[in-house]
LUMTILO-968902 format. One record per atom (N, C-alpha, C): x, y, z; residue in one letter. Coordinates in nm, 4 decimals, m for minus. Atoms other than C-alpha are relative to their C-alpha. Example, Ala and Ser with C-alpha at 12.3 -4.5 7.8 and 13.67 -1.06 7.14 Angstrom:
BEGIN
R         xx         yy         zz   resn
R     0.0890    m0.1190     0.0000      a
R     1.2300    m0.4500     0.7800      a
R     0.0900     0.1200     0.0000      a
R    m0.0820    m0.1190    m0.0060      s
R     1.3670    m0.1060     0.7140      s
R    m0.0770     0.1090     0.0730      s
//
This chain:
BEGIN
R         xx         yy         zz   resn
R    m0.0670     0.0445    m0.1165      x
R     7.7850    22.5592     8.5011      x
R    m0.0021    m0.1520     0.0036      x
R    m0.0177     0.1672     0.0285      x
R     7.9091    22.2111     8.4854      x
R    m0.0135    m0.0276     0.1816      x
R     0.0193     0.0479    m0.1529      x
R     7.8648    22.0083     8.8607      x
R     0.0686    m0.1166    m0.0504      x
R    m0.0482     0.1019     0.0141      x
R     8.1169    21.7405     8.8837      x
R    m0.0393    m0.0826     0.1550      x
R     0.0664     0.0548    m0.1355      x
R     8.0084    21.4661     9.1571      x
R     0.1150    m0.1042     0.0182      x
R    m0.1173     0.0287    m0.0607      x
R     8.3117    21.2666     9.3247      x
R    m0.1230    m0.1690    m0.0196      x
R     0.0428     0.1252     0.0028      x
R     8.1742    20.8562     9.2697      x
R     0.0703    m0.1027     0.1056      x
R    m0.0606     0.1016    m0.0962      x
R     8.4192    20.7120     9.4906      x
R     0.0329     0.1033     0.1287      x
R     0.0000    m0.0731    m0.1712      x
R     8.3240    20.8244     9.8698      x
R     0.1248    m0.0331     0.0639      x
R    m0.0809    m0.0027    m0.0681      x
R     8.5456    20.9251    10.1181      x
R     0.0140    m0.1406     0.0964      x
R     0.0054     0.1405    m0.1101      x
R     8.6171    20.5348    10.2779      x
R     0.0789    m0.0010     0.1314      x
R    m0.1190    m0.0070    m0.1129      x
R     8.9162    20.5723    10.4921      x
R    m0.0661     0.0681     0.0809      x
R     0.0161    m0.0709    m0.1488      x
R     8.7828    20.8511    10.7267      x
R    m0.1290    m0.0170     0.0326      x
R     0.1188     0.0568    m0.0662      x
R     8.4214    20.7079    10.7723      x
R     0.0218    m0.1167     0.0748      x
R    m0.0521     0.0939    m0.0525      x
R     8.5878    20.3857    10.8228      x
R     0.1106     0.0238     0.1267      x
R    m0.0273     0.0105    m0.1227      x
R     8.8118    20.5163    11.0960      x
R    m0.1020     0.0537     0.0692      x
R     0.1204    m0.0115    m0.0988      x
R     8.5030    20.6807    11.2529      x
R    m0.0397    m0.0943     0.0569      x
R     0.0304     0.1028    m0.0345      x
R     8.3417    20.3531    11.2805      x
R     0.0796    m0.1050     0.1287      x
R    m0.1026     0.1042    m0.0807      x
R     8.6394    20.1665    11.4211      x
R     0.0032     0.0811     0.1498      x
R     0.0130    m0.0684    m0.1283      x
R     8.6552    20.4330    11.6978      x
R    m0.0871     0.0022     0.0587      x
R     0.0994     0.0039    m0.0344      x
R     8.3183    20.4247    11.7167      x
R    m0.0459    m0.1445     0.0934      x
R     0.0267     0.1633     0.0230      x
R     8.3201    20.0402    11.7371      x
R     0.1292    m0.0108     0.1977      x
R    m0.1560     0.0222    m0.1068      x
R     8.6741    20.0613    12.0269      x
R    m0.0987     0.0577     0.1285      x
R     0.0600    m0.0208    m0.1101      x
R     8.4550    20.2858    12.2470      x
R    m0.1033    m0.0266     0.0625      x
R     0.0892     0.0919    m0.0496      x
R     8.1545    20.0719    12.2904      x
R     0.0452    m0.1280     0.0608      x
R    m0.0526     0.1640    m0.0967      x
R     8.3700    19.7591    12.3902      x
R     0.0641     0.0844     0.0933      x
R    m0.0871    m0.0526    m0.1752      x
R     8.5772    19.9792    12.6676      x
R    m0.1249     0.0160     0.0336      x
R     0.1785    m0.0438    m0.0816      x
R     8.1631    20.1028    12.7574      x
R    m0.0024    m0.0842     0.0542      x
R     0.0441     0.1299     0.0029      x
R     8.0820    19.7248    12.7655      x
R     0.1010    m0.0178     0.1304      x
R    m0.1032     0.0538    m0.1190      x
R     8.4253    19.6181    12.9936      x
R    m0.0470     0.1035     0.0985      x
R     0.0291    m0.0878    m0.1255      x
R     8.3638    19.9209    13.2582      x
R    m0.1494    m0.0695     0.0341      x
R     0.1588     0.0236    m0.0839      x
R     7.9873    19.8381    13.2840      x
R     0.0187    m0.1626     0.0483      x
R    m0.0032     0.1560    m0.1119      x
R     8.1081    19.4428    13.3421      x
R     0.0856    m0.0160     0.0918      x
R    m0.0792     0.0107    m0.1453      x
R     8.3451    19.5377    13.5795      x
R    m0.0775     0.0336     0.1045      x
R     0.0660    m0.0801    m0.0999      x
R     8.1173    19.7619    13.7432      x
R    m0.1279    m0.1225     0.0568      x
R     0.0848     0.1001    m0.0139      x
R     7.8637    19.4996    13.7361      x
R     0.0737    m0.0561     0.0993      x
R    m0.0448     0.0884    m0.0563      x
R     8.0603    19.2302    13.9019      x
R     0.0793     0.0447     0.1363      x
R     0.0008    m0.0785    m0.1284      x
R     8.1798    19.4791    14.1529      x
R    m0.1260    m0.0079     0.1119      x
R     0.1082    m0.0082    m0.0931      x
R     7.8395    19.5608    14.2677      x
R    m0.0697    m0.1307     0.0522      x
R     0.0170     0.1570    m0.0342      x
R     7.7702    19.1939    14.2519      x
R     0.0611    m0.0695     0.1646      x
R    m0.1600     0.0120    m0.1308      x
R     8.0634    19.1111    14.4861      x
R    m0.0939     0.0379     0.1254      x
R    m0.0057    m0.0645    m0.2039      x
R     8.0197    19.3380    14.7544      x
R    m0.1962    m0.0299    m0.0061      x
R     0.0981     0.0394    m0.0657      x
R     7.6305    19.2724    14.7526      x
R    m0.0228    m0.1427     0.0890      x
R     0.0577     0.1759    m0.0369      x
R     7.6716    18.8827    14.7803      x
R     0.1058     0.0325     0.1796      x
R    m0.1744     0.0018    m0.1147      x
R     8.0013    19.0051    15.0624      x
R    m0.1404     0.1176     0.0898      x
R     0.0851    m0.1024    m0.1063      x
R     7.7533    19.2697    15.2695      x
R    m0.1575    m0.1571     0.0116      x
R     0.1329     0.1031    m0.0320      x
R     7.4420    18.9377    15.2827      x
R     0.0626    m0.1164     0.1088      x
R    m0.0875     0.1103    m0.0582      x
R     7.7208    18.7033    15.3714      x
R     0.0151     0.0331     0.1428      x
R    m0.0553    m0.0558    m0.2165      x
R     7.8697    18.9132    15.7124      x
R    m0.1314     0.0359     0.0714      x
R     0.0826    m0.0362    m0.0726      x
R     7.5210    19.0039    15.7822      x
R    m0.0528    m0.1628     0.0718      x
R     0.0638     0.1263    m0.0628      x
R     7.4089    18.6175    15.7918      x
R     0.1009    m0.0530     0.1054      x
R    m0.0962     0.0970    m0.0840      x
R     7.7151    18.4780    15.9744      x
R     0.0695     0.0907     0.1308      x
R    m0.0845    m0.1062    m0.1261      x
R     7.8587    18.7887    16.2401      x
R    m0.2002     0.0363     0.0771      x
R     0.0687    m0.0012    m0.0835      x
R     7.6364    18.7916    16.5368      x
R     0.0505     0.1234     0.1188      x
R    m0.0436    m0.1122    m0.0611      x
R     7.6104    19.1251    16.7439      x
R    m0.0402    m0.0944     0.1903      x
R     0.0576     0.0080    m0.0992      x
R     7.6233    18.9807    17.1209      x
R     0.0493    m0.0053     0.1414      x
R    m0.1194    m0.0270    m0.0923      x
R     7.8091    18.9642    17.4557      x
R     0.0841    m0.1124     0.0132      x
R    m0.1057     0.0740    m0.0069      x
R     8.1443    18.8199    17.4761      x
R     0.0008    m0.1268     0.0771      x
R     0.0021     0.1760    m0.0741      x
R     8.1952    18.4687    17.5653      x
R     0.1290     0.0387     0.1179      x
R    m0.0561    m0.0462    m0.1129      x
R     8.3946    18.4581    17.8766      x
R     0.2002    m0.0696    m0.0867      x
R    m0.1570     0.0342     0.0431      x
R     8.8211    18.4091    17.8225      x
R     0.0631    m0.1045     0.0721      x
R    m0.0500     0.0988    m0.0889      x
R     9.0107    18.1071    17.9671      x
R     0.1423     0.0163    m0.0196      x
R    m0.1584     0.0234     0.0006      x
R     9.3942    18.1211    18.0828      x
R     0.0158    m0.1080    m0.0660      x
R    m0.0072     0.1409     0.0350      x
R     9.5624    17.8478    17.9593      x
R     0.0386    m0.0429     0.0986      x
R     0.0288     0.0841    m0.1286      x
R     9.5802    17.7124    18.3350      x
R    m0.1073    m0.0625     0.0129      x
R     0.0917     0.1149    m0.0184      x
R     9.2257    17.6594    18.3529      x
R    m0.0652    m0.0771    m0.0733      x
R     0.0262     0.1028     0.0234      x
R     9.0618    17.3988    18.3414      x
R    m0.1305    m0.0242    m0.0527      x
R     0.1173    m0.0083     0.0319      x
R     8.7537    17.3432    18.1574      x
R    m0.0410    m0.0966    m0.0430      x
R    m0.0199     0.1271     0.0425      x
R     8.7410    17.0149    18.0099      x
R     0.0762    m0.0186    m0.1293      x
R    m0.0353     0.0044     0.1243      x
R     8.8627    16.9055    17.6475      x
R    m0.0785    m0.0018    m0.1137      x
R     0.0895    m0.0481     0.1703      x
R     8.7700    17.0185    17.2936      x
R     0.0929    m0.0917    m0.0676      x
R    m0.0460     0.1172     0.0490      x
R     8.8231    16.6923    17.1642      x
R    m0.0381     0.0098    m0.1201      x
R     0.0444    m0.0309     0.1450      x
R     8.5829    16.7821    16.8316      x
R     0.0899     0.1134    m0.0477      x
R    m0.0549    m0.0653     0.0769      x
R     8.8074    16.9169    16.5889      x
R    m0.0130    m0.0026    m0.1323      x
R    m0.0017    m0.0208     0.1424      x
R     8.7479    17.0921    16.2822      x
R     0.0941     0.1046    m0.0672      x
R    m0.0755    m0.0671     0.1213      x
R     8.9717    17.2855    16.0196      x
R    m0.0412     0.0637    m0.0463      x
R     0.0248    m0.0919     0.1430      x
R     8.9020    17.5654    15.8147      x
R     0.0248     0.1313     0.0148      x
R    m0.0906    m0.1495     0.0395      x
R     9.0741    17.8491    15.6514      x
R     0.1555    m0.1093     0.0800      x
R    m0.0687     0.0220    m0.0802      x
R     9.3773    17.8600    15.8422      x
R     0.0144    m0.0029     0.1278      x
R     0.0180    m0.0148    m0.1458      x
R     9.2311    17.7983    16.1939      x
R    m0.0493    m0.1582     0.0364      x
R     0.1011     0.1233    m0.0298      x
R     9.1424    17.4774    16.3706      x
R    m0.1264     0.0410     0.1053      x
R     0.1454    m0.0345    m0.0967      x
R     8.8152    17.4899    16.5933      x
R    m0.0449    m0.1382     0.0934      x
R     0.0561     0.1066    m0.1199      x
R     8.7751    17.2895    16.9160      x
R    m0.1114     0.0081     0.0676      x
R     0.1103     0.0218    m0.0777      x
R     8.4878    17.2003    17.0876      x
R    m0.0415    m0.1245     0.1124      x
R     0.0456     0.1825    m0.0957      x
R     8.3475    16.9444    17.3779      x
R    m0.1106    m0.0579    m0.0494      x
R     0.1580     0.0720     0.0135      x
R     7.9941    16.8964    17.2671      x
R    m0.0360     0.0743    m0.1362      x
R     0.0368    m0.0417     0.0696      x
R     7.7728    16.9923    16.9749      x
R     0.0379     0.0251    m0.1742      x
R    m0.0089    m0.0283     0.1351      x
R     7.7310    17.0792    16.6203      x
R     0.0540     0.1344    m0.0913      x
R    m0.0688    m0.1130     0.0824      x
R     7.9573    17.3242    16.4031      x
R    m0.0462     0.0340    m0.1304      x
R     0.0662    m0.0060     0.1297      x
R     7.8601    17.5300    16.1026      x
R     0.1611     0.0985    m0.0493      x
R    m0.1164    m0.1079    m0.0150      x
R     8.1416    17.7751    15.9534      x
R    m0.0460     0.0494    m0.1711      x
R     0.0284    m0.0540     0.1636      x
R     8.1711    18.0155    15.6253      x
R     0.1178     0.0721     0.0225      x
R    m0.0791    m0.1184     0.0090      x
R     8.4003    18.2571    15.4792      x
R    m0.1100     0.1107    m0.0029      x
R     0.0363    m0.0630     0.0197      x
R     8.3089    18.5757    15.5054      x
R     0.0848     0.1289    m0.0607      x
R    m0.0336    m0.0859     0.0334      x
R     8.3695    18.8921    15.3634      x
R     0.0622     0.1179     0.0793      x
R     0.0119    m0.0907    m0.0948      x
R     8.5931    19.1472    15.5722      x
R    m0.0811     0.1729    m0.0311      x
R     0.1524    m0.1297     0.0662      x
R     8.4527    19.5170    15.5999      x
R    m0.0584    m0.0039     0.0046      x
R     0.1216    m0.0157    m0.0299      x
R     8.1159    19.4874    15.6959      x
R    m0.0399    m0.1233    m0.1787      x
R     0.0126     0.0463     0.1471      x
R     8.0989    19.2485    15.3286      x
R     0.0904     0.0857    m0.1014      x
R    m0.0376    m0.1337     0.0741      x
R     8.2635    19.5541    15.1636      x
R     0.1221    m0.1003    m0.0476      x
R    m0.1393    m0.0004     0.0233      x
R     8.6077    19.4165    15.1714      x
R     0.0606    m0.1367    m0.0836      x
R    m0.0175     0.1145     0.1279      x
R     8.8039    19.1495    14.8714      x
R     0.0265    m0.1239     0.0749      x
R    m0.0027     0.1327    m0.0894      x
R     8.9178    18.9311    15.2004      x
R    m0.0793    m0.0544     0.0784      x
R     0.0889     0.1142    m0.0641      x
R     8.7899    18.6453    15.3416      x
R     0.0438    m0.0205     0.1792      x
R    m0.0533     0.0807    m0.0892      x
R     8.8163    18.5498    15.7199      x
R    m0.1261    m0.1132     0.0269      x
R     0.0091     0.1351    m0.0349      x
R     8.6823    18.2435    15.8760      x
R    m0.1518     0.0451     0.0773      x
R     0.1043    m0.0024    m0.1483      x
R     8.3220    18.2529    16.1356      x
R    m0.0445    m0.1291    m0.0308      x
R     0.0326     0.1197     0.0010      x
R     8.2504    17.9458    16.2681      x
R    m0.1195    m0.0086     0.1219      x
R     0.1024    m0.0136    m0.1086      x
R     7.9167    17.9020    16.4691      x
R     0.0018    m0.1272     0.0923      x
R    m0.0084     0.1222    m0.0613      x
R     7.8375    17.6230    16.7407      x
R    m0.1065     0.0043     0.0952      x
R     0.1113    m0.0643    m0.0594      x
R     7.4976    17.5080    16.8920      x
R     0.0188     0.0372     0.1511      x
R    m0.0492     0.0038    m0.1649      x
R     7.6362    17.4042    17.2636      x
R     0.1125    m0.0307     0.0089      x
R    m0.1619     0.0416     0.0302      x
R     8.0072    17.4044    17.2856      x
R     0.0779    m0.0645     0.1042      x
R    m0.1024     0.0239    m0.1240      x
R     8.1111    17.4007    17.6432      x
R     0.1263     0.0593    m0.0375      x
R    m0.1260    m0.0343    m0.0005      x
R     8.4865    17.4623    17.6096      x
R     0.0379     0.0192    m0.2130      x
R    m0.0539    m0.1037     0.1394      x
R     8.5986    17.6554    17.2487      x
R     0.1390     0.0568     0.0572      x
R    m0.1526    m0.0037     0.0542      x
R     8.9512    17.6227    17.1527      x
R     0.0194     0.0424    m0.1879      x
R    m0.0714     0.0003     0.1457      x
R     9.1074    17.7944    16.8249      x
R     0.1459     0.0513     0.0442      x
R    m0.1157     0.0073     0.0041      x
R     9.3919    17.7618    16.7456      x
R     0.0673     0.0785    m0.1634      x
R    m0.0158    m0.0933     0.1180      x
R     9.5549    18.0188    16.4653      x
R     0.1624     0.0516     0.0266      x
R    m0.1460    m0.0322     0.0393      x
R     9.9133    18.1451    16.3419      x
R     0.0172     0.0762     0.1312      x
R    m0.0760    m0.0850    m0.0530      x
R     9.9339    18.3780    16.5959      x
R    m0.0674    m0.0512     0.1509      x
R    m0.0744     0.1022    m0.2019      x
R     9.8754    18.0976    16.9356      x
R    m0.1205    m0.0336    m0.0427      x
R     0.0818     0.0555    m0.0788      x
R     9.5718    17.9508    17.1217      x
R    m0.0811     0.0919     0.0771      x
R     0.0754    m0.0888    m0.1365      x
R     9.2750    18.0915    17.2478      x
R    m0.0897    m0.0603     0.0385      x
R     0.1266     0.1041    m0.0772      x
R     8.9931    17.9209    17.4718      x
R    m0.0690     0.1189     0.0350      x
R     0.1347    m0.0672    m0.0010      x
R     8.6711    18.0320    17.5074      x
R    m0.1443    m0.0907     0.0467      x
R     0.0912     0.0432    m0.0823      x
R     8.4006    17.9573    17.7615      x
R    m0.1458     0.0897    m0.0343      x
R     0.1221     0.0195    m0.0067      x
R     8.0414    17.9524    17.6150      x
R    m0.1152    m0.0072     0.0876      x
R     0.0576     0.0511    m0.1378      x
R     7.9110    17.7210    17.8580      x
R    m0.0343    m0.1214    m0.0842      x
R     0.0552     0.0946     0.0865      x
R     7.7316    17.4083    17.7388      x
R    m0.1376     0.0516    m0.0257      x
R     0.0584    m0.0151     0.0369      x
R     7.4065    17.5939    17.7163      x
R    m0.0471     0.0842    m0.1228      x
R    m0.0100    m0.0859     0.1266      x
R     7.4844    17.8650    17.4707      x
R     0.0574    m0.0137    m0.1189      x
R    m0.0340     0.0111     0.1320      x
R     7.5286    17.8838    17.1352      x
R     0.1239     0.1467    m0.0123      x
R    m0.0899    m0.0912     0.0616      x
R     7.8315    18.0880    16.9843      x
R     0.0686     0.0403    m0.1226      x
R    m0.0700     0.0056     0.1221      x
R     7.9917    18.2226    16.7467      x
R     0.1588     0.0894    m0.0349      x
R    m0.1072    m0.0343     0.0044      x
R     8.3663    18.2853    16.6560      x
R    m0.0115     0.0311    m0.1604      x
R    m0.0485    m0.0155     0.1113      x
R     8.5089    18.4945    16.3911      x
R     0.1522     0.0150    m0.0006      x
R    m0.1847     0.0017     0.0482      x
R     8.8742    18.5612    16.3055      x
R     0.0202     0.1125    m0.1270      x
R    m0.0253    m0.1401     0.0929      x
R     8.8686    18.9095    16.1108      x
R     0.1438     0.0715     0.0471      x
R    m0.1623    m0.0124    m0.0103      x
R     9.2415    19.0237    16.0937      x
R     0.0612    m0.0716     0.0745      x
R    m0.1056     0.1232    m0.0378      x
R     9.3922    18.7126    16.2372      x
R    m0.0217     0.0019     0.1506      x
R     0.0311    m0.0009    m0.1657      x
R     9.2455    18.7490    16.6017      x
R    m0.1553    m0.0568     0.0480      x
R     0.1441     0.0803    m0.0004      x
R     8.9439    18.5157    16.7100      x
R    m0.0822     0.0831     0.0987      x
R     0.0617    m0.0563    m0.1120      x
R     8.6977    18.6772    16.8967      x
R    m0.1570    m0.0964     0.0667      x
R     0.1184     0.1359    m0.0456      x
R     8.3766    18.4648    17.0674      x
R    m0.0920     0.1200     0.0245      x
R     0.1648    m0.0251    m0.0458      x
R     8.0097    18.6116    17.1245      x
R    m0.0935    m0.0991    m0.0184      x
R     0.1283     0.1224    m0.0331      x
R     7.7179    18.4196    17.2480      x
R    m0.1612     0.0512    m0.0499      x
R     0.1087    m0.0221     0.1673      x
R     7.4741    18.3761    16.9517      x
R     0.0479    m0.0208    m0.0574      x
R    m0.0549     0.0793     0.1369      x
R     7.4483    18.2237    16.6544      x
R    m0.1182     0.0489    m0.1075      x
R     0.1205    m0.0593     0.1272      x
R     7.2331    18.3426    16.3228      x
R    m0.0472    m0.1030    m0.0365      x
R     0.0449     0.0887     0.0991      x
R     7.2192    17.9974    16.1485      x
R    m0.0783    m0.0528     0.0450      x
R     0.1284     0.0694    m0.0539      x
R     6.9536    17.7295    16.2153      x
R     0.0619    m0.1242    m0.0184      x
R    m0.0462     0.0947    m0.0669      x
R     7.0941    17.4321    16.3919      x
R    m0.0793    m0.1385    m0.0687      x
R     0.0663     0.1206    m0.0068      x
R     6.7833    17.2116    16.2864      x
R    m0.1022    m0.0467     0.1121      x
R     0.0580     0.0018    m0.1333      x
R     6.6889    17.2484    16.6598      x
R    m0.0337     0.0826     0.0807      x
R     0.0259    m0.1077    m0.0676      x
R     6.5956    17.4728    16.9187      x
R     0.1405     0.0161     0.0550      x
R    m0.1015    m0.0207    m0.0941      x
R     6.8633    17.6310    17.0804      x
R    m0.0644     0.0794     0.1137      x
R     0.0254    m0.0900    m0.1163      x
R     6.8613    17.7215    17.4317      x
R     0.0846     0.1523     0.0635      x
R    m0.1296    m0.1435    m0.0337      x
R     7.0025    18.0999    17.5330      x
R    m0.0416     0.1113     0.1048      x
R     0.0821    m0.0826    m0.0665      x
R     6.8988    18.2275    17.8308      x
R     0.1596     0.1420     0.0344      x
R    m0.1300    m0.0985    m0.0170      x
R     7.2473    18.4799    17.8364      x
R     0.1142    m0.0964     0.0648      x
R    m0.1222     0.0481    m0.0195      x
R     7.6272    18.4318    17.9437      x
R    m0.0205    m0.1142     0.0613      x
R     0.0027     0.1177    m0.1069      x
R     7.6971    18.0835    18.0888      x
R     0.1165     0.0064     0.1677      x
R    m0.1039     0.0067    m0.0847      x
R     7.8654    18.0589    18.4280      x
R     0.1512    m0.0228     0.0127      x
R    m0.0873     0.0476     0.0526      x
R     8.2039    18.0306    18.4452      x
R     0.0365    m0.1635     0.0775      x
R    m0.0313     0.1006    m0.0472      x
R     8.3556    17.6790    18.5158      x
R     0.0748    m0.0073     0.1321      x
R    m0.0665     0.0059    m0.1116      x
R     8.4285    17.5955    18.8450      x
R     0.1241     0.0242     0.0982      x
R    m0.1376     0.0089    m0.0117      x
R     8.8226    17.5521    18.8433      x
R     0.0438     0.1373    m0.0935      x
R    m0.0409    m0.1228     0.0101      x
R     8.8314    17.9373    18.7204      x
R    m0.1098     0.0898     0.1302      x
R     0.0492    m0.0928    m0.0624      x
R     8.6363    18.0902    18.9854      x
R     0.1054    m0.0435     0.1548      x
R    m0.0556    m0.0031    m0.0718      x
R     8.9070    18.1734    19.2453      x
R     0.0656     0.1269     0.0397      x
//
């Protein structure tokens, strides 16, 4: 019985093994760095809305009749301006969705504001603080809303004993 032995191995179909072998470890690789940078994301976007959205009661609403004084400090950002009479502003983007979500809106904090004016595509809204409270405005789907509290750290004490009174020339 003769045994003949083949010297030149099968190359071609080990060699496409490989290559397939080789194609489905780089798609592995891309999914796990998408997935990565996903979970990335929304962790840094869920730290973000937790530091800057303040759970607390509504700042009071001002017609645009009254009178409260002027929010002469003006700052910019995103697409909103942010008025104020007194005090120090902080602001961030945040993540909508609880952090969850790919858009950004605007929260802008403030230690003592007195009179809070934004101003945004869709009008003017004023917002009565008081001068003793601290607040904070966000702008999640294009509508500002005010609560009194602030998360960040001013540098200083803030004072917050709850809602501020309203201004004089609205109580009628």
């Amino acid at each position: 019985m003769t045994r003949t032995v083949d010297l030149a191995p099968d190359v071609g179909g080990r060699s496409r093994n490989i290559a397939l072998a080789g194609a489905v470890l780089i798609m592995l690789a891309g999914v796990f760095s998408v997935a990565q940078d996903w979970i990335q994301h929304t962790q840094e976007g869920i730290a973000g809305y937790k530091a800057w959205t303040v759970a607390g009661p509504r700042c009071q609403t001002l017609t645009a009749g009254a009178s409260a004084g002027r929010a002469q400090q003006i700052v910019a950002f995103g697409a909103a301006k942010f008025g104020r009479e007194h005090g120090a502003t902080q602001c961030s983007d945040v993540a909508t969705y609880g952090g969850w979500g790919f858009d950004l809106f605007p929260v802008c904090q403030f230690d003592h504001p007195g009179l809070i004016e934004v101003s945004t595509r869709s009008g003017l809204y004023r917002f009565w603080p008081g001068y003793v409270n601290p607040a904070t405005i966000s702008i999640e789907h294009g509508v500002p809303t005010c609560v009194i509290g602030v998360s960040q750290n001013f540098g200083h004490r803030l004072i917050f004993d709850g809602p501020a009174p309203r201004p004089a020339s609205t109580l009628r």
